[in-house]
N, C-alpha and C positions, 0 to 999 in steps of 0.2 A: 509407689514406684518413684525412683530419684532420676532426675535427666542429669548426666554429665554431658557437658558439653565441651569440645578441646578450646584452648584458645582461638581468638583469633590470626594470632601471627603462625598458626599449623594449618588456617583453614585456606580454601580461594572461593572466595561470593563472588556469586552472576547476579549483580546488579541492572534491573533494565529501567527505563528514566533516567539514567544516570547523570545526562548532559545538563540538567538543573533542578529547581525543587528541594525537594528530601532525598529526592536520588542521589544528586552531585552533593548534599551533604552527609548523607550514608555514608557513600565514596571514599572522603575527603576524612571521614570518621576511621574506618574500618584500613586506610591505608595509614593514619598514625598507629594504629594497633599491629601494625605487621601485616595483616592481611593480603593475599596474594588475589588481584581481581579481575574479571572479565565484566566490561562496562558496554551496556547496549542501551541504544538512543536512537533515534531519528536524524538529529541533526547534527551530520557530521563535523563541519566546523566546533561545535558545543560542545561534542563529545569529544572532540582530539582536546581541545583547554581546557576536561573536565578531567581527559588522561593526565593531562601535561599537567596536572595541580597534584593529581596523587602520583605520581613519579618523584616531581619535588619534593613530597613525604618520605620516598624511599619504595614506595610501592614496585611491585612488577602486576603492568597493565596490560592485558590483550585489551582490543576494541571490536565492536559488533556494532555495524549500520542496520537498520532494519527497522520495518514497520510492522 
C-alpha cells in the first residue's frame, strides 16, 4: 500500500510546543512550505513571536494558549 500525501501549502498542522524547540522550528519549516497553521504553547508571549516569525513567511496563524 502507497501513502499519497497532499502538499503542504493544501494542508493546516496543529502544532503544539510551538513557541520553541522543534516545535517553533516545525513552525517556521512548514510556514515556508505554504502551510496554513494553528500554533499551541504555554507561553503566550513565545508563541505570539513564534506566530509573528511564520506570518513573516506568509503563513495564515491561529494561536492556542494552553496547558
Amino acid at each position: 500500500m502507497s501513502v499519497s500525501l497532499r502538499p503542504l501549502a493544501d494542508q493546516t498542522l496543529v502544532l503544539t510546543g510551538a513557541s520553541s524547540g522543534i516545535g517553533r522550528a516545525t513552525a517556521r519549516e512548514a510556514a515556508r512550505a505554504g502551510a496554513r497553521l494553528v500554533l499551541a504553547a504555554r507561553s503566550a508571549p513565545d508563541l505570539d513571536a513564534a506566530a509573528n516569525e511564520c506570518r513573516a513567511l506568509g503563513a495564515d496563524v491561529e494561536t492556542v494558549e494552553g496547558d
